[in-house]
C-alpha positions in Angstrom: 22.6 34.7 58.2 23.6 38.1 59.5 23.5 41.1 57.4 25.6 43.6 56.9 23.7 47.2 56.3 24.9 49.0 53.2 26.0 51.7 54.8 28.4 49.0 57.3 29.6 47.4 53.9 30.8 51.1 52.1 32.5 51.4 55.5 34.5 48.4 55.1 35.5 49.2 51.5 36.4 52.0 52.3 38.9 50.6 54.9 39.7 47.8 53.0 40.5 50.7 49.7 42.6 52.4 52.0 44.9 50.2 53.6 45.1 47.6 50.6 46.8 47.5 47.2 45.0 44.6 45.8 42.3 45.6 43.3 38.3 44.2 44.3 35.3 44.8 42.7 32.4 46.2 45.0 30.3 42.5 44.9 33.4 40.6 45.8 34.6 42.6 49.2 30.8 42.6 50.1 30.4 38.7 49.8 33.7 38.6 51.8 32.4 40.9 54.3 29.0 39.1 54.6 31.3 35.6 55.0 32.7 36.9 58.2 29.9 38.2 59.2 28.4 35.2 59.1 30.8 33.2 60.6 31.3 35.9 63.7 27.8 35.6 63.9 27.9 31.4 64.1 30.7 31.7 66.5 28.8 34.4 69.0 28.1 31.5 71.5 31.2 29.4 71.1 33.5 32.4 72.2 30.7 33.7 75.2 31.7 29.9 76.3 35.5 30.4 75.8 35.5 33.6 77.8 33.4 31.8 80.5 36.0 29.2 80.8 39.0 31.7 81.2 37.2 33.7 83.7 35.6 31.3 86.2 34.1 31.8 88.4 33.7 35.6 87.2 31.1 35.9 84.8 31.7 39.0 82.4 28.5 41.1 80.8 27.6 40.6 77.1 29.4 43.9 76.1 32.3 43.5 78.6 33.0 40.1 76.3 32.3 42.1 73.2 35.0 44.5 74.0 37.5 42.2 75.3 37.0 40.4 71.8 37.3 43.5 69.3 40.4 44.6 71.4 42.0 41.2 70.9 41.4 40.9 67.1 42.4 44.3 67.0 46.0 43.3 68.7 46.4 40.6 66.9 45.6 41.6 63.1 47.6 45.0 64.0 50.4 43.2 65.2 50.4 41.0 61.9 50.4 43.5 59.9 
């Protein structure tokens, strides 16, 4: 199970506060938070693989497949919103 620091958690309130209307207590966003967390975390290897697949025979670096990843969540959950 990953964990999320305390300081990375207040960040993410603090997002969440100010794009959101919904009211959330402080133990609820941060068992949210820790959820996908833990589920990014269990699904590390699973996207490496994906990215592999797409790219073959090009192999990219660790943090070249991070990036490509947080740009396309990014996109997508700015797009949607």
């Amino acid at each position: 199970m990953a964990i999320l620091t305390s300081i990375e958690l207040q960040t993410i309130r603090q997002g969440c506060a100010q794009t959101q209307t919904v009211n959330y207590d402080k133990p609820t966003i941060n068992a949210a938070a820790q959820a996908v967390e833990d589920w990014l975390t269990s699904k590390a290897a699973e996207v490496s693989g994906v990215i592999n697949t797409a790219t073959a025979p090009v192999t990219l670096t660790v943090s070249q497949k991070k990036a490509l990843f947080a740009w396309v969540v990014e996109m997508k959950f700015l797009r949607d919103r």
